[in-house]
C-alpha positions in Angstrom: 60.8 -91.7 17.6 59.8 -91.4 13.8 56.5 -90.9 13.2 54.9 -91.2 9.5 53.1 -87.8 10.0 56.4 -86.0 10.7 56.9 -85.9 6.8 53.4 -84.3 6.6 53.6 -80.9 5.7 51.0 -79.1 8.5 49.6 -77.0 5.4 47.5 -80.0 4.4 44.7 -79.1 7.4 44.6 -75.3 5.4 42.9 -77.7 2.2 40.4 -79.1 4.5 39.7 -75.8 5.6 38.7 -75.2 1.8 36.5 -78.5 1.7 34.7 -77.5 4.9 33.9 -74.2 4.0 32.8 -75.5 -0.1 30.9 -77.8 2.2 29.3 -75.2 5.3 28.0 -72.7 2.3 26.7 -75.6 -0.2 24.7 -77.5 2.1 23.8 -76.1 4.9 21.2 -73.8 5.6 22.5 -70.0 6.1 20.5 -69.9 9.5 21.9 -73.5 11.1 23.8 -73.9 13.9 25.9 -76.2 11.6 27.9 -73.5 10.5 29.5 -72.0 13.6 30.3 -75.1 14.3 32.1 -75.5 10.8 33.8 -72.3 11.6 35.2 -73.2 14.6 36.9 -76.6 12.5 38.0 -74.3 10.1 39.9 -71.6 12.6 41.7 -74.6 14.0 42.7 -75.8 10.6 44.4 -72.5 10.0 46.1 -72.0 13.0 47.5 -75.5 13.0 48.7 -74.6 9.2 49.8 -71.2 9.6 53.3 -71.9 10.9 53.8 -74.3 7.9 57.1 -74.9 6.0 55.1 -73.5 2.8 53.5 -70.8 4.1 56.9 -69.8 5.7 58.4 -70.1 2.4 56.1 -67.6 0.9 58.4 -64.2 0.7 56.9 -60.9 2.6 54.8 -63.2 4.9 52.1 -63.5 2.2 51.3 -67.0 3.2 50.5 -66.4 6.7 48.4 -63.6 6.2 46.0 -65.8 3.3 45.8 -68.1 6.0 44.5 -66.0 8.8 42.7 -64.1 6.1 40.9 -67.5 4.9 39.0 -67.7 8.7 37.9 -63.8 8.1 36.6 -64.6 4.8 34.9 -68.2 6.0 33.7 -66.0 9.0 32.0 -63.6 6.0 30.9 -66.2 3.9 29.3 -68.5 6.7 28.0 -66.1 9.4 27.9 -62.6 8.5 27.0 -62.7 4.6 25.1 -66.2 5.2 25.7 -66.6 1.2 23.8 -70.0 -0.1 23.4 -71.6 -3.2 20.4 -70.7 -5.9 17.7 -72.2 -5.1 16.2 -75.6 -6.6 20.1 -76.2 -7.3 21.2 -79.8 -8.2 24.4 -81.4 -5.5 26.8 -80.3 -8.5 25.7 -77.3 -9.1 25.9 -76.8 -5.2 29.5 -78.1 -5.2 30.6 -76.0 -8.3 29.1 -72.8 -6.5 30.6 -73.4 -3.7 34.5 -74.0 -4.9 33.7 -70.8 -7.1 33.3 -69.0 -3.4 36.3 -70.3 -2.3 38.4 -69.6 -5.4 36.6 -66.3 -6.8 39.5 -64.2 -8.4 37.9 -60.9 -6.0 36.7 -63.2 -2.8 33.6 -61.2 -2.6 34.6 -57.5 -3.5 31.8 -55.5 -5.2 32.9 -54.6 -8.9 32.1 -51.3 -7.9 35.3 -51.3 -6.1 38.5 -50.2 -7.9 40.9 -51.6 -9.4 38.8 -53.5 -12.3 39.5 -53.4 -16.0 40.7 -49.9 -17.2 37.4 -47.8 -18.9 37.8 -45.9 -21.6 36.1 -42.8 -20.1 38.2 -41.3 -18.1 35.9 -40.2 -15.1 36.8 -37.7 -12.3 36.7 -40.3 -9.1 36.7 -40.1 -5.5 36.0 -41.9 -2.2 32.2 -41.7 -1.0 30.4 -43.9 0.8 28.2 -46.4 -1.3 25.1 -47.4 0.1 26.3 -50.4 1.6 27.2 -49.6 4.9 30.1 -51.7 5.0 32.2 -50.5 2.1 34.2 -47.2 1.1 34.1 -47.7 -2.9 35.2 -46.0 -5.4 32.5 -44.0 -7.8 32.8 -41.6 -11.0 31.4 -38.4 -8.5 28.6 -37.5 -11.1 26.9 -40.4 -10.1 26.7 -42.0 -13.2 25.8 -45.7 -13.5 29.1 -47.9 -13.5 30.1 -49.7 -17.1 30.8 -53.3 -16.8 33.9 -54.0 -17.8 32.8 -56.1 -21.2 30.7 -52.5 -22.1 33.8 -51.0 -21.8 35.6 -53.1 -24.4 38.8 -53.3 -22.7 39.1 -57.1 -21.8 42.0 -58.2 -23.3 41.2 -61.9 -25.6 42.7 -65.0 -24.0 46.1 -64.7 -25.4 46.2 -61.3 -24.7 45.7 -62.2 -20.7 47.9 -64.9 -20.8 51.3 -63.1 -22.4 50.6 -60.2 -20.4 50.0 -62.5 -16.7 53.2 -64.8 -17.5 55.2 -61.4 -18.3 54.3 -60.4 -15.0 55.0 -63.4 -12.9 58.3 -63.1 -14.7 59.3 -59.6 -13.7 57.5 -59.9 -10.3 59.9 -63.7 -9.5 63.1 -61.5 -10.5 62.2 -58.7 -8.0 61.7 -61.4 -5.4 64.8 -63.1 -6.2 66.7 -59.8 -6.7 65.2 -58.8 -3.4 66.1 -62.1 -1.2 70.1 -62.2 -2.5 70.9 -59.1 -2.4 70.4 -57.7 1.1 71.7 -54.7 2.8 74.3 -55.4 5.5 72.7 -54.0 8.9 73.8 -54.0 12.1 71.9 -54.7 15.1 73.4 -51.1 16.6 71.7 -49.6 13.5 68.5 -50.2 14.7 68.8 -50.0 19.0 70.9 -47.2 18.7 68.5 -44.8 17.7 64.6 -44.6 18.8 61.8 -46.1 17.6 60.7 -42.6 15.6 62.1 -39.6 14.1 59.6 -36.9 14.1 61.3 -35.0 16.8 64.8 -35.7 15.8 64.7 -35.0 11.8 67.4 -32.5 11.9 69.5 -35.2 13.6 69.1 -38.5 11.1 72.2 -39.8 9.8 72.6 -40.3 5.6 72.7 -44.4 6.8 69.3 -44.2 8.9 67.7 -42.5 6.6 68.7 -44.8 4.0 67.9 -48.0 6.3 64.1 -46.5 7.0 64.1 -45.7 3.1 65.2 -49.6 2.3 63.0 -51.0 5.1 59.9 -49.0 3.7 60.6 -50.1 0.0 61.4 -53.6 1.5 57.9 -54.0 3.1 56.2 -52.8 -0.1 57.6 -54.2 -2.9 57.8 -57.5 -1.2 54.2 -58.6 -0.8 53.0 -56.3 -3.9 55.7 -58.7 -6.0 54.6 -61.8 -4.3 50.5 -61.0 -4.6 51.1 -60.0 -8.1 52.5 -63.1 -9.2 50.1 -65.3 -7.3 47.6 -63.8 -9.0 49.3 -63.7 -12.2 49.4 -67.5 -11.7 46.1 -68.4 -10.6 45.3 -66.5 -13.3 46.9 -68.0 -16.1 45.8 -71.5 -14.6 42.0 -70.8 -14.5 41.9 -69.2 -17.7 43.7 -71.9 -19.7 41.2 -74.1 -17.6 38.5 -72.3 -19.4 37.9 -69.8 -17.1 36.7 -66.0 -19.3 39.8 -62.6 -18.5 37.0 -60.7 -17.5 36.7 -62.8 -14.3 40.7 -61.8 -13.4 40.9 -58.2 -13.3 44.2 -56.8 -12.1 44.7 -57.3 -8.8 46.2 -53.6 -8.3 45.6 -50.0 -9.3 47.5 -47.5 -10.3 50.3 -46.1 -7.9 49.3 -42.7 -9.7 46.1 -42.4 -7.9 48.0 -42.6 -4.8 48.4 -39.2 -3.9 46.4 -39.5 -0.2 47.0 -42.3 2.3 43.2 -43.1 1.9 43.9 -42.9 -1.7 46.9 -45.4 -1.8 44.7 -48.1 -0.1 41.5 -47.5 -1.6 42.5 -47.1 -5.6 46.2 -48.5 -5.6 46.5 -51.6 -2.8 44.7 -54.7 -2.6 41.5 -55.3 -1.8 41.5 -59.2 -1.0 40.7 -58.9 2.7 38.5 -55.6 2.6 35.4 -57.3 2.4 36.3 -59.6 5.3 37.8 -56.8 7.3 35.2 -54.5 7.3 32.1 -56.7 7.4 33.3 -57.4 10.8 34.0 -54.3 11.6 30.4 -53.4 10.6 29.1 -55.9 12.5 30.6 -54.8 15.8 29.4 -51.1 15.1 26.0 -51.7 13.9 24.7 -54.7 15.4 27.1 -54.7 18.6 27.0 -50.9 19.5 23.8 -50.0 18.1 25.3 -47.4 16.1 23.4 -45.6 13.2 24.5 -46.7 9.9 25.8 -44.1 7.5 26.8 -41.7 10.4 30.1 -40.3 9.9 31.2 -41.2 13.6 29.9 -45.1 12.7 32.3 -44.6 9.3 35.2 -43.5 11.0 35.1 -46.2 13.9 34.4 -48.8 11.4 37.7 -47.4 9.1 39.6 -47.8 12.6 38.5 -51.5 13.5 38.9 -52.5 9.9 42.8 -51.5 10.3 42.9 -52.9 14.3 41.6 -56.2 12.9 44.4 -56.1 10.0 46.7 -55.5 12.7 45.3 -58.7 14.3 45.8 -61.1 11.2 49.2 -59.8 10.9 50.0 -60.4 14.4 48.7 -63.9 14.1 50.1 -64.5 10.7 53.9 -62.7 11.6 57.1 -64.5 12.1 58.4 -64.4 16.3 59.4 -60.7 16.4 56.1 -59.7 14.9 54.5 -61.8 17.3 56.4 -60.1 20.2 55.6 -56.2 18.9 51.5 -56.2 19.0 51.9 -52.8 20.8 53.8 -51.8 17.7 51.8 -53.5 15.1 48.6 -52.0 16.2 50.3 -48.4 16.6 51.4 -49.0 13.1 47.8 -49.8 11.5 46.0 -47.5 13.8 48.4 -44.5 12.8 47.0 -45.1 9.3 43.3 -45.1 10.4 44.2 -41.8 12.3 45.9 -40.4 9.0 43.0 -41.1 7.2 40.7 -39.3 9.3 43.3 -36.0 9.5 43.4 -35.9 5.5 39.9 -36.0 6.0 39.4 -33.0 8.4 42.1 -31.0 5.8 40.4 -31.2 2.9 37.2 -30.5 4.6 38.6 -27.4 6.0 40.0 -26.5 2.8 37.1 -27.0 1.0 34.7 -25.3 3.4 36.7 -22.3 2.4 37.5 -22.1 -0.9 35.2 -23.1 -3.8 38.4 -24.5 -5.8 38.4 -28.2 -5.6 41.8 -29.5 -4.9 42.8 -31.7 -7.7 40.5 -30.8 -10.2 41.4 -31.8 -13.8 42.2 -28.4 -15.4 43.5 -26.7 -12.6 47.4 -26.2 -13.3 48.5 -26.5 -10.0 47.2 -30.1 -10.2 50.7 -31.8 -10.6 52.1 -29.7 -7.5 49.0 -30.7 -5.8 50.0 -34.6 -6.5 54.2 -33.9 -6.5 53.1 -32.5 -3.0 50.6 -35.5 -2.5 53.2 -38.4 -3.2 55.6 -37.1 -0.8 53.2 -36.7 1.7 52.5 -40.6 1.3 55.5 -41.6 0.7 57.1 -39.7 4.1 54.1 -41.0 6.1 55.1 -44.8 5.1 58.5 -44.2 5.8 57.8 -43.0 9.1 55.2 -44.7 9.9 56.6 -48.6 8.8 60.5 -47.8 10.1 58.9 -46.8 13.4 57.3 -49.9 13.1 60.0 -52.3 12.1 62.6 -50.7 14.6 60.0 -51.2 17.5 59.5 -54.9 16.9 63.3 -55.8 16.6 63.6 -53.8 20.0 61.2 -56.1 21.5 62.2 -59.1 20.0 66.1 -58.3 21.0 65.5 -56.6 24.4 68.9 -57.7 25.4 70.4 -55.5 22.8 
């Protein structure tokens, strides 16, 4: 029988997730029982939307993981953060702080996290742990105050932004076309014929798996990075021909040069939309659930594992069927990198609890085989570690095979 809302698109409920949370953090009070409540309308507006026609349509599953990734943020924003209004605000200054939330170009990251707008000092960084308890940032390791991007003076002037943004959501749309037409012929033996790994069967990979782990790897990169890029190259140019100021759209990426460690790659080269979200939760379960002491390095570690089990989670609930079907090897997947981390960890520690030469350092000349050896460390770990992935959830969605 037809029914008027069959032509409805079921993204519209993910919009009134937007107005209820605008409406849960601009007028209601941080401590009110309203809010849960708010939550709870808003999780079922997501999961009602994620399976939409447009967020389907979305290339490398983007849209399914903002939506799950909008009830981690709302989550943040209502419960954990309890953000509010400034006080003695007027209803539209309310409403206007509250869209800003929902529509902030870094959804709550701290500037101190990279990437931001380039400096011109070039400071020697690496990973420590901030003072929040929640975050891993990014600092110059001499402790020196940050510069705000506008004291830096690299904040490129409105037309500036705007050629540079629309020459990226032009490159980044012919990737994604180029990508989508122009697939590589596989064969369902290709993938059930061999086992899910290859670690103890390297000297017994054929030139075409190799190349199909290579292409699946590069596939499940360049995909999202592509289709994040030129979202944000959008929303971008939008809000700032709106009137919005560059220095409130820093790029959304770092550089893939500073990825020479797997902690490296995801702290100073990949995204940090969900971060905050992720690992306030993940705080919240170690510090206020288990008791554990803040700033421990055991309390650090198990809050860099949840923050990837809980990634796993969204993209379990976000993912197409055969995602769905491989949660055992979605959470290997994101719990392998959590386990990474810590063993780079322990490597460097050791090497640097024996040798008083820092690894890396800027004048040392074996700095560029240090990184030549870096990359391929990362790049053979993603490899492995997203081909193990992939041929374990077409296995379980084609057990027939």
């Amino acid at each position: 029988m037809f029914s008027p809302f069959m032509t409805i698109d079921s993204i519209l409920p993910f919009f009134g997730a937007h107005v209820l949370l605008a409406i849960g953090l601009g007028y209601t009070h941080p401590s009110s029982l309203v809010r849960p409540l708010i939550l709870l309308l808003i999780i079922t507006c997501c999961l009602t939307s994620v399976r939409s026609t447009v967020s389907k349509s979305i290339p490398g599953e983007v849209g399914g993981e903002y939506v799950i990734g909008f009830i981690f943020h709302a989550s943040h924003f209502l419960c954990l953060a309890k953000l509010s209004p400034p006080l003695k605000s007027t209803d539209r200054e309310r409403w206007t702080w509250s869209t800003n939330q929902l529509f902030e170009a870094r959804w709550g990251i701290s500037p101190k996290i990279l990437p931001s707008w380039p400096k011109r000092s070039k400071d020697t960084v690496s990973s420590v742990t901030t003072d929040e308890p929640d975050t891993i940032a990014v600092q110059s390791i001499d402790n020196k105050p940050e510069t705000t991007p506008s004291s830096a003076g690299l904040i490129p002037s409105r037309r500036a932004f705007l050629l540079k943004r629309a020459w990226d959501l032009a490159w980044t749309i012919s990737v994604i076309w180029l990508l989508k037409s122009k697939k590589l012929l596989i064969f369902p033996d290709d993938i059930t014929s061999v086992p899910d790994g290859f670690l103890r069967r390297f000297a017994d990979i054929t030139p075409r798996e190799a190349f199909i782990r290579i292409y699946f790897t590069f596939l499940g990169w360049v995909l999202p990075y592509c289709t994040l890029r030129a979202g944000h190259s959008l929303t971008g140019c939008l809000s700032v021909l709106c009137g919005d100021s560059p220095e409130r759209w820093p790029p959304l990426f770092g550089s893939i040069g500073e990825a020479y460690t797997v902690r490296r790659f995801y702290a100073h080269f990949w995204h940090h939309l969900m971060r905050k979200a992720f690992t306030s939760h993940a705080v919240f379960v170690v510090n206020r659930v288990l008791h554990l002491p803040r700033n421990n390095p055991a309390s650090r570690y198990l809050i860099i594992i949840l923050t990837f089990l809980i990634s796993a989670g969204l993209h379990v609930a976000a993912g197409i069927a055969p995602v769905r079907c491989a949660i055992y090897a979605q959470t290997r997947y994101y719990f392998s990198i959590a386990a990474v981390i810590m063993l780079e960890d322990a490597v460097l520690w050791l090497y640097r609890s024996r040798s008083s030469d820092p690894v890396f350092r800027a004048d040392d000349p074996r700095r560029t085989l240090w990184r030549l050896l870096g990359y391929s460390w990362v790049a053979f770990f993603h490899v492995w570690s997203i081909s193990k992935f992939i041929f374990g959830s077409f296995s379980c969605a084609h057990p027939d095979l």
